[in-house]
BAPAVEX-534039 format. One record per residue: residue number from 1; residue in three letters; chain; x, y, z of N, C-alpha, C, CB in turn. Coordinates in steps of 0.02 Angstrom, whole numbers, plus 50000, padded with zeros to 5 digits. Glycine has a CB too. Example, Ala and Ser with C-alpha at 12.3 -4.5 7.8 and 13.67 -1.06 7.14 Angstrom:
<atoms>
<1; "ALA"; "A"; <50660; 49716; 50390>; <50615; 49775; 50390>; <50660; 49835; 50390>; <50565; 49776; 50452>>
<2; "SER"; "A"; <50642; 49888; 50354>; <50684; 49947; 50357>; <50645; 50002; 50394>; <50704; 49970; 50286>>
</atoms>
This chain:
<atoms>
<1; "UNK"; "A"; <55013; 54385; 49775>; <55054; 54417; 49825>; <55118; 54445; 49794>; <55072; 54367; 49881>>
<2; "UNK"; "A"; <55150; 54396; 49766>; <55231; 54430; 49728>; <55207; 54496; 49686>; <55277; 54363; 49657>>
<3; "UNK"; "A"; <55157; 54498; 49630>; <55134; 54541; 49603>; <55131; 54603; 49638>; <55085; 54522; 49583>>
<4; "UNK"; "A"; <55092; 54615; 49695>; <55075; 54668; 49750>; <55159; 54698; 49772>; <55025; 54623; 49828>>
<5; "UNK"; "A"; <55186; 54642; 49787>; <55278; 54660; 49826>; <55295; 54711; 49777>; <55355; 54583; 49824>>
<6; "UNK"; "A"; <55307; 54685; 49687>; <55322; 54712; 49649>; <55318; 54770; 49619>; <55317; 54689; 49632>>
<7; "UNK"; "A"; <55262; 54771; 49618>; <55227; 54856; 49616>; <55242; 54896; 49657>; <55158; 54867; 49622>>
<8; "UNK"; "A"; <55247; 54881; 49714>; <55255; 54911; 49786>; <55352; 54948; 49780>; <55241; 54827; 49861>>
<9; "UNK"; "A"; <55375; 54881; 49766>; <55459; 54911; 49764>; <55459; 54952; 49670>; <55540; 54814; 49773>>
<10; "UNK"; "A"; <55430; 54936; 49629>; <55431; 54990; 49555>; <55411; 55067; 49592>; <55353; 54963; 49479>>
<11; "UNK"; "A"; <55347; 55064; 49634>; <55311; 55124; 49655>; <55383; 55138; 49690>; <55231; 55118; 49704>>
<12; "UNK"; "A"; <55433; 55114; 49737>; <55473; 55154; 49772>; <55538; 55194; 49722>; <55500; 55106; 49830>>
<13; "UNK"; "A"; <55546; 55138; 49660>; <55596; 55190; 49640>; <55570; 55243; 49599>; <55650; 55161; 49604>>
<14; "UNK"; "A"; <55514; 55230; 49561>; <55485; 55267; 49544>; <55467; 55342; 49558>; <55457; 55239; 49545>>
<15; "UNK"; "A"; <55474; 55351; 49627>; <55461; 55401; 49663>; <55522; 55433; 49677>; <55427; 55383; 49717>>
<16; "UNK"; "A"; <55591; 55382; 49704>; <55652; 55409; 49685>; <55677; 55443; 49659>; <55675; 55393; 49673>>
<17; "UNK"; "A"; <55657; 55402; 49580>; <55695; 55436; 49506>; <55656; 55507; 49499>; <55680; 55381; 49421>>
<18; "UNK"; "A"; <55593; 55520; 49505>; <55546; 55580; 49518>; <55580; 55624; 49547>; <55487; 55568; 49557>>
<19; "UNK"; "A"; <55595; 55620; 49635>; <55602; 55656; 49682>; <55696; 55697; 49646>; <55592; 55601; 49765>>
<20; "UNK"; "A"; <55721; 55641; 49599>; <55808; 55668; 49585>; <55803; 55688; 49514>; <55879; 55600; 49595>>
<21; "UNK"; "A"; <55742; 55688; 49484>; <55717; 55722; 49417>; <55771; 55667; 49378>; <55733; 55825; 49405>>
<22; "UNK"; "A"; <55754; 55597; 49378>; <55786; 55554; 49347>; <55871; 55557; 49337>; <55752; 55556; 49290>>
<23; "UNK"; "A"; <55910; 55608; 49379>; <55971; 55608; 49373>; <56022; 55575; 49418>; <55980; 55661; 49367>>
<24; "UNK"; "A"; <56034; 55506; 49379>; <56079; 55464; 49408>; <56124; 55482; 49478>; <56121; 55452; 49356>>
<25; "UNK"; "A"; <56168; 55534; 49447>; <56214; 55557; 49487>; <56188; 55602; 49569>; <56254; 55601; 49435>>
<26; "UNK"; "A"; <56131; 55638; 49562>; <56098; 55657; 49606>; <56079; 55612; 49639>; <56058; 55689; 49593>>
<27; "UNK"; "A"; <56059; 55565; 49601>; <56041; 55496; 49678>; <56076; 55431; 49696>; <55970; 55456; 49670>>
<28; "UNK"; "A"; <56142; 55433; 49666>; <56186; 55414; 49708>; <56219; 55457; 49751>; <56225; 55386; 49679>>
<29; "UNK"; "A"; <56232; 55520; 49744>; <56240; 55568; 49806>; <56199; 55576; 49862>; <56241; 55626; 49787>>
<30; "UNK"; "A"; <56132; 55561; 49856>; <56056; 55573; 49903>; <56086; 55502; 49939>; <55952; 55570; 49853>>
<31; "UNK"; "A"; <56091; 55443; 49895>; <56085; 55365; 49929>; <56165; 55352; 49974>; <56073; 55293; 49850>>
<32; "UNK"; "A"; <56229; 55406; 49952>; <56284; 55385; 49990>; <56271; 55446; 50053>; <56364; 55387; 49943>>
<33; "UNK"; "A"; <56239; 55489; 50062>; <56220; 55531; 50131>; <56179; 55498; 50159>; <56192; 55600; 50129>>
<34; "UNK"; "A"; <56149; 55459; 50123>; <56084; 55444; 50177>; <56128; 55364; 50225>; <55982; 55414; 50113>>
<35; "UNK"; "A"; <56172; 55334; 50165>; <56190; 55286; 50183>; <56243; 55299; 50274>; <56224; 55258; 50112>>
<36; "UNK"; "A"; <56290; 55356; 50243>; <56327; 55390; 50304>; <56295; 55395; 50349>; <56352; 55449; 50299>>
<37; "UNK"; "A"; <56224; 55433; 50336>; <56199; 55442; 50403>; <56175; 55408; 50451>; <56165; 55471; 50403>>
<38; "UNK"; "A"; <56158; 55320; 50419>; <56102; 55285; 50446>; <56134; 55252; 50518>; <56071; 55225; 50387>>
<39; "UNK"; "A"; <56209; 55273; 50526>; <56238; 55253; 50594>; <56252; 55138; 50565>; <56148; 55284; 50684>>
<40; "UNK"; "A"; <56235; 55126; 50497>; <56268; 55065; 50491>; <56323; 55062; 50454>; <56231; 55022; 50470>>
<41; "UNK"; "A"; <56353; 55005; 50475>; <56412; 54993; 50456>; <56430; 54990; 50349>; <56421; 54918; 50503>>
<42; "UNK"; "A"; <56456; 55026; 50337>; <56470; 55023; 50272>; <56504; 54967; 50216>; <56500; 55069; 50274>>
<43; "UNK"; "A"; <56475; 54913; 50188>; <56512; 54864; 50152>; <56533; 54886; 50083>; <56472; 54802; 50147>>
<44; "UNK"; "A"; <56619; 54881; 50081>; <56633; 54912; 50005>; <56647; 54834; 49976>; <56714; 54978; 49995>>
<45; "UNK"; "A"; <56632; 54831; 49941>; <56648; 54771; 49902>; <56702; 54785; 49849>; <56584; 54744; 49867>>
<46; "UNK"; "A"; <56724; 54824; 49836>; <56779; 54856; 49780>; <56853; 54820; 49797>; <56788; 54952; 49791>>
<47; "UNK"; "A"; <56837; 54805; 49860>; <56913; 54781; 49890>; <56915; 54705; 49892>; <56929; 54810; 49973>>
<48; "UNK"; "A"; <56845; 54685; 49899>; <56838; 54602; 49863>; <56869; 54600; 49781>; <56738; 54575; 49857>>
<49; "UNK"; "A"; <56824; 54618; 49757>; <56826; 54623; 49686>; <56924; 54610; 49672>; <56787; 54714; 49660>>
<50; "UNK"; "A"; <56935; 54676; 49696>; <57015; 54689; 49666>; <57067; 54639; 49704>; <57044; 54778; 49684>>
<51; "UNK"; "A"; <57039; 54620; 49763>; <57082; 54545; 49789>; <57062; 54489; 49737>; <57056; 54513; 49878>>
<52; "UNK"; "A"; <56988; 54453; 49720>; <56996; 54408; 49665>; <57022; 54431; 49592>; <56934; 54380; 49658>>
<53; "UNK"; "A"; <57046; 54487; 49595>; <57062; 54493; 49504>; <57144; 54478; 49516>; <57042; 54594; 49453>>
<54; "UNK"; "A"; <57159; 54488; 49562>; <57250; 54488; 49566>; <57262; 54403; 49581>; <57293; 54549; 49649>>
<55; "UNK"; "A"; <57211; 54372; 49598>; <57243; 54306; 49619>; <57222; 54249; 49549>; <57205; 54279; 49707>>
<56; "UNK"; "A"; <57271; 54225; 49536>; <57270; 54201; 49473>; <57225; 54131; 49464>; <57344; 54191; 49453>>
<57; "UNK"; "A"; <57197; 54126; 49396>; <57168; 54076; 49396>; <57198; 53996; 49419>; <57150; 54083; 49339>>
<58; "UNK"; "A"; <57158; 53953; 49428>; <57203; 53882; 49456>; <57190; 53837; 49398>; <57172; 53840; 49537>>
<59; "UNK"; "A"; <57235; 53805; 49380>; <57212; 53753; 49313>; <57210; 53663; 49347>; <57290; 53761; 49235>>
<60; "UNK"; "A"; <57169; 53637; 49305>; <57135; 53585; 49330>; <57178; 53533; 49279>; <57047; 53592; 49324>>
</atoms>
């Protein structure tokens, strides 16, 4: 069964990287319109990230 899943999600990017002639930047542009459009809510995590880098380590 896992085997079958696997192939199944390789076959999807596979078809991706195809459909954007393997160019990175073309399909993060395709994946942030499609993301805009899907009417869900958008999670940036960039603003996590840069809140744990400013708060200093705690020593034990």
């Amino acid at each position: 069964m896992k085997d079958e899943v696997m192939k199944e999600v390789w076959k999807a990017k596979d078809d991706l990287a195809v459909r954007h002639n393997y160019d990175v930047r073309r399909l993060a542009e395709y994946l942030r319109a499609k993301e805009k459009s899907s009417g869900h809510p958008i999670l940036d995590l960039r603003a996590r990230k840069m809140k744990c880098r400013t708060t200093p380590p705690t020593v034990s």
